[in-house]
N, CA and C atoms as an extended XYZ file, in Angstrom:
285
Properties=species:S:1:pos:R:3:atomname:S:1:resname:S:1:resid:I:1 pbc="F F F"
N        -5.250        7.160        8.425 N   UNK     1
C        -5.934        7.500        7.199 CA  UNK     1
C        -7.166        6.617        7.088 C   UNK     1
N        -8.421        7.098        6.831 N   UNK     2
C        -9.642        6.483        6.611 CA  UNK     2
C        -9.729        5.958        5.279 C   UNK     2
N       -10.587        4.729        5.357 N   UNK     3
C       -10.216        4.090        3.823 CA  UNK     3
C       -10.866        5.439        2.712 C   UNK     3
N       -11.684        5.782        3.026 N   UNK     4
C       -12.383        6.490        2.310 CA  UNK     4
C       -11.527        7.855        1.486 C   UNK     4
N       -10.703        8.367        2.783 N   UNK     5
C        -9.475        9.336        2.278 CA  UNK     5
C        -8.424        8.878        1.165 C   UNK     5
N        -8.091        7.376        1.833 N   UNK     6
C        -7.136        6.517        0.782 CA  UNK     6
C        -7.839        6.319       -0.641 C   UNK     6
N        -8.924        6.389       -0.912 N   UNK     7
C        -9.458        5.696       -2.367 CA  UNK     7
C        -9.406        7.301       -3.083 C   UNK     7
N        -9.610        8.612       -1.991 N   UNK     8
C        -9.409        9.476       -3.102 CA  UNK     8
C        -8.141        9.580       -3.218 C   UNK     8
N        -7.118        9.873       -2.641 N   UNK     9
C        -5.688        9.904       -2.777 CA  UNK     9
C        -5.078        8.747       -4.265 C   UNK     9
N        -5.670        8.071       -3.259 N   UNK    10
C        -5.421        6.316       -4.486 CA  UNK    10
C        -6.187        6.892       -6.488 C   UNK    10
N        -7.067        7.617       -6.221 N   UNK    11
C        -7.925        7.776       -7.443 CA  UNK    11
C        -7.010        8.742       -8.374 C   UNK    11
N        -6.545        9.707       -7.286 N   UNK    12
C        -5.569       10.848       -8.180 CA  UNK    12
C        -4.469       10.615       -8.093 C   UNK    12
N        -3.801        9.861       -7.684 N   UNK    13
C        -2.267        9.449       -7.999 CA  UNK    13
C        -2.193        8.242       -9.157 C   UNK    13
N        -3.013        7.355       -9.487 N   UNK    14
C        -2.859        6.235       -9.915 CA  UNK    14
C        -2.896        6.735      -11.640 C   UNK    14
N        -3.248        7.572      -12.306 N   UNK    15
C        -3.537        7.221      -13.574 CA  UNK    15
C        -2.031        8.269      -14.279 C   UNK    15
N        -0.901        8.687      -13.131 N   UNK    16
C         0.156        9.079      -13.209 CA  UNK    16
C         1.307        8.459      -14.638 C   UNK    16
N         0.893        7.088      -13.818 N   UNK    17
C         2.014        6.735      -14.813 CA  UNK    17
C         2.402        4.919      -14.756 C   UNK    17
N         2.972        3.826      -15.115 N   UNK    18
C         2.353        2.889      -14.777 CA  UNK    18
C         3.193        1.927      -13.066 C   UNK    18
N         3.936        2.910      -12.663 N   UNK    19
C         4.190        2.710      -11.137 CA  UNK    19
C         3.602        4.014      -10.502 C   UNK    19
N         3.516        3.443       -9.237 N   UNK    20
C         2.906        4.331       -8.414 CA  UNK    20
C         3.212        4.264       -7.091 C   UNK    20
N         3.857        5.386       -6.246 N   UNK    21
C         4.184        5.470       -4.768 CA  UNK    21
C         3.273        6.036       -4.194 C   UNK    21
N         2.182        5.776       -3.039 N   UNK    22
C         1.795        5.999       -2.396 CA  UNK    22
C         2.520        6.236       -0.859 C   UNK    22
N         2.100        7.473       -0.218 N   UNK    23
C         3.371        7.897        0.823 CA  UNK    23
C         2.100        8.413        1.734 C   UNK    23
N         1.910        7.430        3.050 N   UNK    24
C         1.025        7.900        4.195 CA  UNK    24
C         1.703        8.417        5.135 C   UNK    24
N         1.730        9.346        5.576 N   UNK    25
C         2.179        9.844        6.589 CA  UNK    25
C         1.378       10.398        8.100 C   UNK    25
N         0.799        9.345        8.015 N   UNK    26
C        -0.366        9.200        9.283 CA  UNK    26
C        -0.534        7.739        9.170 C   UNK    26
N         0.633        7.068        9.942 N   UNK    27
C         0.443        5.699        9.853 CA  UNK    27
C        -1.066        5.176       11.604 C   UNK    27
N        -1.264        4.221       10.405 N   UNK    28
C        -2.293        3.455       11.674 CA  UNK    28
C        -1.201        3.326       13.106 C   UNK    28
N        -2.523        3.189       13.980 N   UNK    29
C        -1.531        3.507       15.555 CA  UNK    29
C        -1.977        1.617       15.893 C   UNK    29
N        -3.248        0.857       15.366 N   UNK    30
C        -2.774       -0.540       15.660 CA  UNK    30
C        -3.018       -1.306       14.397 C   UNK    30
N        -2.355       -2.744       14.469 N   UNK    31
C        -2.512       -3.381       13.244 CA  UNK    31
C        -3.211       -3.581       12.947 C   UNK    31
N        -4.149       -3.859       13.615 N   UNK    32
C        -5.554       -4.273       12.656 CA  UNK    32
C        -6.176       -3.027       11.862 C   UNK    32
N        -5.949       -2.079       12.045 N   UNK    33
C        -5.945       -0.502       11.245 CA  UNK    33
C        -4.820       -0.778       10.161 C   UNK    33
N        -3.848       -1.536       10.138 N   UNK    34
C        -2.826       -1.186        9.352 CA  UNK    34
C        -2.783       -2.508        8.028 C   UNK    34
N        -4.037       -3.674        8.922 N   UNK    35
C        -4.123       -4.763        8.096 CA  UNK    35
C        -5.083       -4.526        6.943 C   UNK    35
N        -6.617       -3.554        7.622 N   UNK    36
C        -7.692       -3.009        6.864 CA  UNK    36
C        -7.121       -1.952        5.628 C   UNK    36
N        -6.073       -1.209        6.005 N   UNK    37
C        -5.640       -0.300        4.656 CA  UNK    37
C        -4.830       -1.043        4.215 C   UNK    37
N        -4.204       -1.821        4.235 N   UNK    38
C        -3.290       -2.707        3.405 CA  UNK    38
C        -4.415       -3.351        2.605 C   UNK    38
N        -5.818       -4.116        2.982 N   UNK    39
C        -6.148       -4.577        2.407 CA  UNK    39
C        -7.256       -4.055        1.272 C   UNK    39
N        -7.215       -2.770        1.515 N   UNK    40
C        -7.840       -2.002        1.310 CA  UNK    40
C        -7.014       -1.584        0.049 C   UNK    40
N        -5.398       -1.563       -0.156 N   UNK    41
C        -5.074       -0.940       -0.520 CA  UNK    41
C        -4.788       -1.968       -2.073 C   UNK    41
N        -4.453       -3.183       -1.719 N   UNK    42
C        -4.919       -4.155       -2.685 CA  UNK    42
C        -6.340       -4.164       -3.466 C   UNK    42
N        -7.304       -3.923       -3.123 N   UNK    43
C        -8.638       -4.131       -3.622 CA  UNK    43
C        -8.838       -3.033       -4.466 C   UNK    43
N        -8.459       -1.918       -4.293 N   UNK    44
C        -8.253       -0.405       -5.126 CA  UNK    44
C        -7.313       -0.721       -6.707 C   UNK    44
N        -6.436       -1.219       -6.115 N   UNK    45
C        -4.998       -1.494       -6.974 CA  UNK    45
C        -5.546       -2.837       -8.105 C   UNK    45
N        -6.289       -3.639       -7.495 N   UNK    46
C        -7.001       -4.852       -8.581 CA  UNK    46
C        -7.488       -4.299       -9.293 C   UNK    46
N        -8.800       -3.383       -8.926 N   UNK    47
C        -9.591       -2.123       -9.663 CA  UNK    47
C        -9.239       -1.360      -10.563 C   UNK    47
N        -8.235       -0.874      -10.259 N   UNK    48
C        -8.046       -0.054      -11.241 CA  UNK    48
C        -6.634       -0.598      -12.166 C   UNK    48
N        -6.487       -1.688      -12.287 N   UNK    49
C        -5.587       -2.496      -12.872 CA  UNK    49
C        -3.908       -2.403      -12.797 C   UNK    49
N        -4.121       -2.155      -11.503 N   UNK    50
C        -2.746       -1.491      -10.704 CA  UNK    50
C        -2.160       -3.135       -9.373 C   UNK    50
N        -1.241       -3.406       -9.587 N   UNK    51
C        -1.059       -4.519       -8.469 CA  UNK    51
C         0.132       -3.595       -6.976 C   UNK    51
N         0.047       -4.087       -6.074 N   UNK    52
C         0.285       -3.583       -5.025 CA  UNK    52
C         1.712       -4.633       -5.181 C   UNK    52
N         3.151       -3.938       -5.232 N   UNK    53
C         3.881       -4.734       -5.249 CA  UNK    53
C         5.081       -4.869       -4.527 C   UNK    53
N         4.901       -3.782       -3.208 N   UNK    54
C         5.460       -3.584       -2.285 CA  UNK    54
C         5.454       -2.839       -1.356 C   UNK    54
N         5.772       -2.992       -0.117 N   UNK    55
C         5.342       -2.202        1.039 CA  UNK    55
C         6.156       -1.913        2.089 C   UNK    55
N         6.835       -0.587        2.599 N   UNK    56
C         7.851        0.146        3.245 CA  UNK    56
C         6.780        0.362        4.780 C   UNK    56
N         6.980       -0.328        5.441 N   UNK    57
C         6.597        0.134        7.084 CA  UNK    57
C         7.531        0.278        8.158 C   UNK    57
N         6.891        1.190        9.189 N   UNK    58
C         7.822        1.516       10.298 CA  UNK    58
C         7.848       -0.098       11.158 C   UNK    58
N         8.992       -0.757       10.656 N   UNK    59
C         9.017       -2.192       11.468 CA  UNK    59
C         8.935       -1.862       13.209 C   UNK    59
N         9.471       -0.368       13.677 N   UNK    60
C         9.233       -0.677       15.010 CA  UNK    60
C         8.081       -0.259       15.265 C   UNK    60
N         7.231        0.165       14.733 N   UNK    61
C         5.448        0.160       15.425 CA  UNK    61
C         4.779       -0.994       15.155 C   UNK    61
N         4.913       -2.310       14.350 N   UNK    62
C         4.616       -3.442       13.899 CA  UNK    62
C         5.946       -4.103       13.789 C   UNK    62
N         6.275       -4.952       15.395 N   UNK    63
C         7.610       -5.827       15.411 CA  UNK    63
C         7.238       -7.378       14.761 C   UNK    63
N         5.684       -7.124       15.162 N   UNK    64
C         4.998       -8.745       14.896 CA  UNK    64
C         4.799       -8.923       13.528 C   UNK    64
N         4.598       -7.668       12.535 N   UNK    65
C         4.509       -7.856       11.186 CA  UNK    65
C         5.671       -9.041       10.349 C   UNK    65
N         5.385       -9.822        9.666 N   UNK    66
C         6.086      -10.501        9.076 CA  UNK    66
C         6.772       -9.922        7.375 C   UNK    66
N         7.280      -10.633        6.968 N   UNK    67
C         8.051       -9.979        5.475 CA  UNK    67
C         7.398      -10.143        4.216 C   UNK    67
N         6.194      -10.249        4.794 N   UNK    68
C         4.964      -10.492        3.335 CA  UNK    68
C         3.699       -9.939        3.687 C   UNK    68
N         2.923       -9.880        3.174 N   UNK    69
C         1.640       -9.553        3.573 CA  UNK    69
C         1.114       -9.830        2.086 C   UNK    69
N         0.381      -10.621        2.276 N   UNK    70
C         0.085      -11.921        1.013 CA  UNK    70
C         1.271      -12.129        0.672 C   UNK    70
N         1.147      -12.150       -0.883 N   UNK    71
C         2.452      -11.946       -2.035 CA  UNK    71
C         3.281      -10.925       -2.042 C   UNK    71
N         3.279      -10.198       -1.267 N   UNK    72
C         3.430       -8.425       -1.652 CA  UNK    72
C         4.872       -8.305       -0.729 C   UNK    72
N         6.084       -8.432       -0.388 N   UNK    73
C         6.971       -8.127        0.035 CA  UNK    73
C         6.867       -6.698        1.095 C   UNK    73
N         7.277       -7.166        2.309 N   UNK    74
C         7.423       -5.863        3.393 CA  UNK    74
C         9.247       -5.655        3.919 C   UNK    74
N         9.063       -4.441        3.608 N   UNK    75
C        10.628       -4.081        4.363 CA  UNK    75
C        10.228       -2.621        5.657 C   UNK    75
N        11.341       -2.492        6.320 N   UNK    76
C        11.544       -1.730        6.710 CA  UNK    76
C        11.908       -0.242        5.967 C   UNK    76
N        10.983        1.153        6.679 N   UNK    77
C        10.745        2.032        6.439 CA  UNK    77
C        11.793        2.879        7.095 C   UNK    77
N        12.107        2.158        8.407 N   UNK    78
C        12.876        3.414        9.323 CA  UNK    78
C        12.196        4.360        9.953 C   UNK    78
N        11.315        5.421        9.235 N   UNK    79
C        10.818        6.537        9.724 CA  UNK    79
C         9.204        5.876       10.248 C   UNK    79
N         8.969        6.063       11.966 N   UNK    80
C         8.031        6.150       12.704 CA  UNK    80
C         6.961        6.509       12.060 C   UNK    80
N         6.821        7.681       10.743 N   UNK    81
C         5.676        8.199       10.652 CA  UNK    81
C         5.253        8.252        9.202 C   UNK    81
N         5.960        7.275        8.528 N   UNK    82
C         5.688        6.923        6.911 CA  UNK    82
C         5.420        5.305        6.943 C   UNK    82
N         4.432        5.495        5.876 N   UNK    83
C         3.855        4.326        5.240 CA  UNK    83
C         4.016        4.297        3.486 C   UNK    83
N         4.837        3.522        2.782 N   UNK    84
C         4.623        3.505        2.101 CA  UNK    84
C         4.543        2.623        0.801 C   UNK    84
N         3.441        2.808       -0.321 N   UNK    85
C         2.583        1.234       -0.704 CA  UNK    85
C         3.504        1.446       -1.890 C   UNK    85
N         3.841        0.572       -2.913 N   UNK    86
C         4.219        0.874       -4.191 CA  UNK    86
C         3.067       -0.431       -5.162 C   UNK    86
N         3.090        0.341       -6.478 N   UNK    87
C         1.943       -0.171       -7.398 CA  UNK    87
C         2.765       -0.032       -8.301 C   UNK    87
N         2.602       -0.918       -9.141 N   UNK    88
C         2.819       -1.168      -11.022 CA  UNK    88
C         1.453       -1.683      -11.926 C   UNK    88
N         1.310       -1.135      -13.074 N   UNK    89
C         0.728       -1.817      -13.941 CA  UNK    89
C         0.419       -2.687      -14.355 C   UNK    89
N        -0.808       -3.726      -14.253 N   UNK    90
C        -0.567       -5.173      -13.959 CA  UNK    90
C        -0.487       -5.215      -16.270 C   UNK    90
N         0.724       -6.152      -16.389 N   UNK    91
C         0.395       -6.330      -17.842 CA  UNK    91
C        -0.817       -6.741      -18.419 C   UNK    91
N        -1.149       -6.221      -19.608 N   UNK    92
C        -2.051       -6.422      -19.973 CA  UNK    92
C        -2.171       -7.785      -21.175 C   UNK    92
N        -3.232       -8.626      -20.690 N   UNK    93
C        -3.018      -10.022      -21.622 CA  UNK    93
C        -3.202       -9.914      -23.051 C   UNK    93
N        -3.019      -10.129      -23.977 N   UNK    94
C        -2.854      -10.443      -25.403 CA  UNK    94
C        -3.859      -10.936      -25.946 C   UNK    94
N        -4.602      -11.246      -26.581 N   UNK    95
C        -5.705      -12.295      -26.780 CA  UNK    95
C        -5.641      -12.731      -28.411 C   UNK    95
């Protein structure tokens, strides 16, 4: 998925509701493709006042991936050909 595809996908799913599953099913074929939409996928999610608060990958196409990626918790997906981001509503401060 090109970032550019992800920000529209990202644009029309996000104002849903205040979680949000994002479900790629054209996962990147190397990590550094898979590090750029991850990070990509944070910078969208700041934006639009959405935090990225977890992340489902195919652990066997990324064995080297570790169980975080920043703050953001990674598990195993199982399925070879899903990616998928989860978002919540970041609270809003009080003043």
């Amino acid at each position: 998925m090109k970032p550019a595809d992800y920000e529209r996908l990202f644009d029309k799913a996000v104002p849903l509701s205040s979680t949000t599953t994002l479900t790629v099913t054209k996962v990147p074929e190397r990590l550094e493709d898979l590090l750029d939409l991850l990070g990509s996928a944070m910078i969208e999610g700041f934006g639009k006042q959405k935090r990225l608060t977890e992340i489902h990958l195919p652990m066997a196409l990324f064995p080297e991936f570790g169980s975080k990626f920043w703050h953001v918790p990674v598990e195993d997906c199982g399925d070879l050909h899903v990616l998928r981001l989860f978002f919540e509503t970041r609270p809003s401060s009080a003043h």
